[in-house]
C-alpha positions as CSV (number, residue, x, y, z in Angstrom):
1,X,-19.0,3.1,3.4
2,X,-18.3,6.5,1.6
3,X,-19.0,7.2,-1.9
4,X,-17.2,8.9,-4.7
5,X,-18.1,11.6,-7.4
6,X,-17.0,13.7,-9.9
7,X,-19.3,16.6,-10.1
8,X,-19.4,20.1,-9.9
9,X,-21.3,20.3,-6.3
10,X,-19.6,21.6,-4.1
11,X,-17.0,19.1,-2.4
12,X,-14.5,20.6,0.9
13,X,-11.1,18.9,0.2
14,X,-8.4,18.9,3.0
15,X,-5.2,20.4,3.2
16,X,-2.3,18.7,2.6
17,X,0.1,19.0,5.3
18,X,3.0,17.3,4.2
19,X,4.9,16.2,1.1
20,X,7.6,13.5,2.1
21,X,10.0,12.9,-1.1
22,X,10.4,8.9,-1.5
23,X,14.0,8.4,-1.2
24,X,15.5,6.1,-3.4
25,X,17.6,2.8,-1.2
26,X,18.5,-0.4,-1.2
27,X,16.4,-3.0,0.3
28,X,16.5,-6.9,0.2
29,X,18.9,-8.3,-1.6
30,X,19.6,-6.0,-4.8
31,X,16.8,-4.2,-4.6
32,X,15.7,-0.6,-5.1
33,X,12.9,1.3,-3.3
34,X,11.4,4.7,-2.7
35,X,10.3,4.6,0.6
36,X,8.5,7.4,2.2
37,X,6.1,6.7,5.3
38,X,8.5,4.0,7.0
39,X,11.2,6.5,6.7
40,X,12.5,9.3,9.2
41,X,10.5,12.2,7.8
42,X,7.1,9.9,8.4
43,X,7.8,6.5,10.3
44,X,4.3,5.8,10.1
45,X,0.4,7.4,9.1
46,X,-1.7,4.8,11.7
47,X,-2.8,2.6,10.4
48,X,0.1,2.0,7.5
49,X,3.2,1.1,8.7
50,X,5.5,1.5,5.3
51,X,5.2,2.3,1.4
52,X,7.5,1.3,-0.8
53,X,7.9,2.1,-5.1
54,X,9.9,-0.9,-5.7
55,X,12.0,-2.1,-9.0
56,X,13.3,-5.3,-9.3
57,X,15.2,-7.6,-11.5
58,X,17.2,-10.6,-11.1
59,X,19.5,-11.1,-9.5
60,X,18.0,-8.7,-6.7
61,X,15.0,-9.9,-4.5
62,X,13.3,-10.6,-1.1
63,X,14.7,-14.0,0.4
64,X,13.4,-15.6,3.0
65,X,11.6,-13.4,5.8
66,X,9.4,-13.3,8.6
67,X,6.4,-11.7,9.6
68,X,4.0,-11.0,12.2
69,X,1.1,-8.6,13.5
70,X,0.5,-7.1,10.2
71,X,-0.9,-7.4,6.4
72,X,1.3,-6.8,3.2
73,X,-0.4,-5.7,0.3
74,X,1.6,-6.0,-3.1
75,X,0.7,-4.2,-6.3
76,X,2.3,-4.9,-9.6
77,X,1.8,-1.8,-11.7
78,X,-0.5,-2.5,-15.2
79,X,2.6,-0.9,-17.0
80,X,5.5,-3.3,-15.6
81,X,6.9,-5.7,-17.7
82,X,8.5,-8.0,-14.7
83,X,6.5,-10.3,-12.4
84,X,7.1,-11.1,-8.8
85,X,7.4,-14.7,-7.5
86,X,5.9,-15.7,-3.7
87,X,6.3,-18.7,-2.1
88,X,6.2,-19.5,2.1
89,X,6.4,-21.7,4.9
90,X,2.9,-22.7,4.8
91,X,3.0,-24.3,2.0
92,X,1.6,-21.2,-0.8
93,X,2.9,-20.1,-3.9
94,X,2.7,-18.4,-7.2
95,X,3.3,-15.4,-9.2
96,X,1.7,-12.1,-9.3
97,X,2.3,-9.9,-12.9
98,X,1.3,-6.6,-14.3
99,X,-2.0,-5.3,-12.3
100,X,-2.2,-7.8,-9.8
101,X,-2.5,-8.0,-6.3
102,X,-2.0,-10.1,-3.7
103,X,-3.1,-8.6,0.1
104,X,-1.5,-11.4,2.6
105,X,-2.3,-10.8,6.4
106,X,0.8,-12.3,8.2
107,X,-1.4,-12.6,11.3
108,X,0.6,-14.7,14.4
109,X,3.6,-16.0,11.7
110,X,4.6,-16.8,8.2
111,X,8.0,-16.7,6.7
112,X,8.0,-16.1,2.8
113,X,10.5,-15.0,-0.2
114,X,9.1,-12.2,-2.7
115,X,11.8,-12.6,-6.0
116,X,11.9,-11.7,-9.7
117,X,9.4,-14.2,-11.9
118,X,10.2,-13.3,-15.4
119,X,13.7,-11.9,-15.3
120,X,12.3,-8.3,-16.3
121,X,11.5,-5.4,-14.2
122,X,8.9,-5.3,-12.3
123,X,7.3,-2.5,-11.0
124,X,5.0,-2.1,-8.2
125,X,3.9,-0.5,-4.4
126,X,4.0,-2.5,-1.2
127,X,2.3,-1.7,1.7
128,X,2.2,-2.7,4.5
129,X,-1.1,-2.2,7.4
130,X,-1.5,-2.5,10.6
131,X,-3.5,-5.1,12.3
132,X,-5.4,-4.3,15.3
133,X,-4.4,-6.1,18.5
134,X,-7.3,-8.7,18.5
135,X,-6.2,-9.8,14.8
136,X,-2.5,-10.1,15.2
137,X,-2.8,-13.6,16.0
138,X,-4.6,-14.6,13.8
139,X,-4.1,-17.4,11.3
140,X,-2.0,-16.1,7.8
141,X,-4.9,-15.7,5.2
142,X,-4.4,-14.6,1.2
143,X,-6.3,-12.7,-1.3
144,X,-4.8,-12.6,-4.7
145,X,-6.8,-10.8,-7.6
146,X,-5.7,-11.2,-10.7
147,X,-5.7,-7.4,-13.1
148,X,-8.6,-8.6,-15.4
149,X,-10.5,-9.4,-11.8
150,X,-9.8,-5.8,-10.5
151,X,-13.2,-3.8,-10.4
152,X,-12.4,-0.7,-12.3
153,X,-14.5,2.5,-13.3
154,X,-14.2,5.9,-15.4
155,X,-15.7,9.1,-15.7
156,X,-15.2,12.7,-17.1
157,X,-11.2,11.8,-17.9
158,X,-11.0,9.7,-14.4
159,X,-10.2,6.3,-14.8
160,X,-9.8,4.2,-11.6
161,X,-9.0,0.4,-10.0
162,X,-10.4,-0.2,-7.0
163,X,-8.3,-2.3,-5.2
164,X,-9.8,-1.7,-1.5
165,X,-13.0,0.5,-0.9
166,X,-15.3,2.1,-3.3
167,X,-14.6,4.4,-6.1
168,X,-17.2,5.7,-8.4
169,X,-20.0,4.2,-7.5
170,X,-17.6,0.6,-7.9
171,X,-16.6,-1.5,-4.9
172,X,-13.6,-4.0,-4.5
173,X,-13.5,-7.6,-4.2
174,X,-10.9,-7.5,-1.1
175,X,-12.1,-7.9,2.6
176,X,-9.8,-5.6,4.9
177,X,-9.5,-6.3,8.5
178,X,-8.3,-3.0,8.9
179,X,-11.1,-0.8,7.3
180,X,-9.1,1.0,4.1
181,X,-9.6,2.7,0.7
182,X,-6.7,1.8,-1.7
183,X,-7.7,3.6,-5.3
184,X,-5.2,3.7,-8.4
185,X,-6.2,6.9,-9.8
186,X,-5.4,8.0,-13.8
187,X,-7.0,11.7,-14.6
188,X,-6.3,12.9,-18.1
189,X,-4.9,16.1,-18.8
190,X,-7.5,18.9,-16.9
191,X,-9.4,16.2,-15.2
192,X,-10.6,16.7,-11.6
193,X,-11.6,14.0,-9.2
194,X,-13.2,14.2,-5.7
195,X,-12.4,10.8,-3.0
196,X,-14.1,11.1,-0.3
197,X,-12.7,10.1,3.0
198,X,-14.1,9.5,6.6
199,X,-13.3,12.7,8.7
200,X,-11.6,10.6,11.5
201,X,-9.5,8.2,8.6
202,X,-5.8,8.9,7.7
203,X,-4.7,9.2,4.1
204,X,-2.5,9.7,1.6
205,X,-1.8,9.9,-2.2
206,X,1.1,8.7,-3.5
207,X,2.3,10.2,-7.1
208,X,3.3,8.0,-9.8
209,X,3.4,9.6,-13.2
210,X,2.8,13.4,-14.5
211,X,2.0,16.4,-12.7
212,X,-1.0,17.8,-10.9
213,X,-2.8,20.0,-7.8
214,X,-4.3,17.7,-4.7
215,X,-5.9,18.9,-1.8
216,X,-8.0,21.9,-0.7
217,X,-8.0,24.6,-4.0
218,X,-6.7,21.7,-6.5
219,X,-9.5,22.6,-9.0
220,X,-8.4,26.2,-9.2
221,X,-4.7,25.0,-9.5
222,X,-4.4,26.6,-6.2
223,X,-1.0,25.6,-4.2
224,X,2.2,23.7,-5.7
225,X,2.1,22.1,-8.4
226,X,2.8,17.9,-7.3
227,X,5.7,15.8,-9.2
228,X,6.2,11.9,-9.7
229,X,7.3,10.0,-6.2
230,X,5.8,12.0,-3.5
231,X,3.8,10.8,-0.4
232,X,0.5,13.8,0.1
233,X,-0.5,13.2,3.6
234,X,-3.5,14.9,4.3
235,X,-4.3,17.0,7.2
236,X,-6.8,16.3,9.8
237,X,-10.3,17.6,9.5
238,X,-11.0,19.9,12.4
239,X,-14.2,18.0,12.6
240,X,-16.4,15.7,11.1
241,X,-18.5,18.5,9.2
242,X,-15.6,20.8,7.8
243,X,-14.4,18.1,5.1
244,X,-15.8,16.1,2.4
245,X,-12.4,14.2,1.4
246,X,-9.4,14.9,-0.9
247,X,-9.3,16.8,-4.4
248,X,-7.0,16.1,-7.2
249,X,-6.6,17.6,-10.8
250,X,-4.4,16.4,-13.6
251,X,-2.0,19.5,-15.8
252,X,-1.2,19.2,-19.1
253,X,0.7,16.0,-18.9
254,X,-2.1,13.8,-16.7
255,X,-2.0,12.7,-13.3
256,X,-1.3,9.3,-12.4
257,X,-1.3,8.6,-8.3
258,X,-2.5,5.8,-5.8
259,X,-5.0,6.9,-2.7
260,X,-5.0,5.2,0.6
261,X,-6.6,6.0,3.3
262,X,-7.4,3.7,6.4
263,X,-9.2,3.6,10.1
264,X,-6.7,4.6,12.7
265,X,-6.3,1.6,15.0
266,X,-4.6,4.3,17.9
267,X,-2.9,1.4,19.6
268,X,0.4,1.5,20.7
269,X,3.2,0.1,17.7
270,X,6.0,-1.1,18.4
271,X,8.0,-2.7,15.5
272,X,11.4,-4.4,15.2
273,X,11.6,-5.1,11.2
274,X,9.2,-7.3,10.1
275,X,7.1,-7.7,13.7
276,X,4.6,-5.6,14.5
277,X,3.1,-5.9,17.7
278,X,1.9,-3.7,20.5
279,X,4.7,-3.6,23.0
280,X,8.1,-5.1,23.4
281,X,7.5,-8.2,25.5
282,X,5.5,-8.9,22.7
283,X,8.4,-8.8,20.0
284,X,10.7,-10.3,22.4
285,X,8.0,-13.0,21.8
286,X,8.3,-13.0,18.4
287,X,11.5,-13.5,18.1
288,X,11.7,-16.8,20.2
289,X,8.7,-18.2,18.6
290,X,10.5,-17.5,15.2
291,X,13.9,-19.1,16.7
292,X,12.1,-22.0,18.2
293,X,9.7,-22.4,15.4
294,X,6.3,-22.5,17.4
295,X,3.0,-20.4,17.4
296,X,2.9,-19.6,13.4
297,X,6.5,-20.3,13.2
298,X,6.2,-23.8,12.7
299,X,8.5,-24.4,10.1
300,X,10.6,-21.5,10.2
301,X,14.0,-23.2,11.7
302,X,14.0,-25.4,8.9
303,X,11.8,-23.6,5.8
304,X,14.4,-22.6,2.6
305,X,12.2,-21.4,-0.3
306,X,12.8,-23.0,-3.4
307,X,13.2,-19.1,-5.5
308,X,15.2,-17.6,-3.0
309,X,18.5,-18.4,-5.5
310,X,16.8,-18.7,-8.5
311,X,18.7,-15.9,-10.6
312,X,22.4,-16.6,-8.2
């Protein structure tokens, strides 16, 4: 594992080498995301496979869906007032509110419904991972951590949850098959952090609230100045020795922004909606397990979550 810091040692931040605007769309039933990697400007960063911001309030949802071959990983933002309602055809439910998470690995099959708890908004991120090809079979498996239960750490105007990885000298309470860092980063007003990153991982920071500098010169304000609902993707180190991580700092309003980075899997992907697998014999698969309710599927043919109407 890597560590953090906040220091003034000298710390080699990469470039960033894109800035993909999340477009606002509809999604679901009602819904409203900004989606950025899972769009056409980025379809994917190996090994993350789509982000979305998401709002949503009754009536507008997520009925009834499959998945396979991948993980979901749901965050309810601290600040939202709305809670999200899951339920599936394995028999688990419950409710996820403001600074929860809930990381569910799809594996070989599961068909679930994600829809407003509370009747308020709720905000949050999804994302979903990749799975590498040995662990897309696998059985579904849950993690669910509750906000109070979310390690958290702050220092010199950085405040941060560590949902996946390590920040600060802090590490999280989730296991991730596919090796990955997923921060929630506040930085008051001036405040400069340093993540470091393996040199062969992918990454990105997605911005939330305020305005700031990230990558290489971002504690001399050097390069444009970053707005709310962006996706940073970081360029590639020319080698493992030239890079240290990714550098942000906060202007006068704060910077608020979540950091994931992950271990490329470099398999092929090949995805048809909610399947995920490595080549299309293998989604052809999917699909008639799903219609013929077999291999993780079980109960799909006949399934109907009890929320999926709740606010019709």
């Amino acid at each position: 594992m890597t560590t953090q810091t906040v220091s003034d040692s000298v710390f080699r931040s990469r470039v960033i080498e894109m800035a993909v605007p999340a477009r606002e769309q509809a999604e679901g039933r009602g819904a409203r995301v900004r989606r950025s990697i899972g769009s056409a400007q980025l379809r994917n960063l190996d090994p993350f496979l789509m982000t979305d911001f998401f709002v949503v309030q009754p009536p507008g949802g997520f009925p009834d869906h499959p998945h396979r071959g991948m993980a979901t990983v749901t965050y309810i933002l601290p600040g939202s007032e709305g809670t999200i309602q899951h339920e599936d055809s394995a028999g688990h439910k419950g409710e996820i509110g403001a600074g929860d998470v809930q990381w569910m690995t799809a594996g070989r099959g599961i068909v679930h419904a994600e829809m407003p708890g509370n009747g308020k908004h709720a905000n949050g991120i999804q994302l979903w991972v990749n799975l590498r090809k040995e662990d897309k079979m696998l059985p579904p498996e849950y993690q669910e951590i509750v906000s109070k239960d979310i390690p958290t750490a702050e220092k010199d105007g950085v405040s941060v949850r560590v949902i996946a990885g390590e920040a600060l000298g802090v590490n999280a309470k989730i296991f991730t098959r596919t090796p990955t860092h997923y921060l929630h980063y506040t930085l008051a007003p001036g405040a400069v952090v340093d993540h470091a990153v393996p040199a062969h991982w992918n990454g990105f920071i997605y911005t939330i609230k305020g305005s700031g500098w990230v990558g290489a010169g971002a504690a001399e304000h050097a390069g444009p100045v970053r707005q709310p609902h962006h996706t940073l993707v970081f360029g590639k180190p020319e080698d493992s020795a030239n890079t240290d991580g990714i550098s942000a700092a906060a202007g006068d309003d704060g910077l608020e922004f979540v950091l994931i980075a992950g271990e490329p899997i470099n398999e092929p992907i090949v995805q048809y909606g909610p399947f995920v697998m490595n080549s299309m014999p293998e989604i052809e698969q999917a699909f008639s397990d799903y219609r013929r309710g077999v291999n993780g599927f079980e109960n799909a043919p006949v399934w109907v979550s009890e929320i999926r109407n709740k606010w019709q």
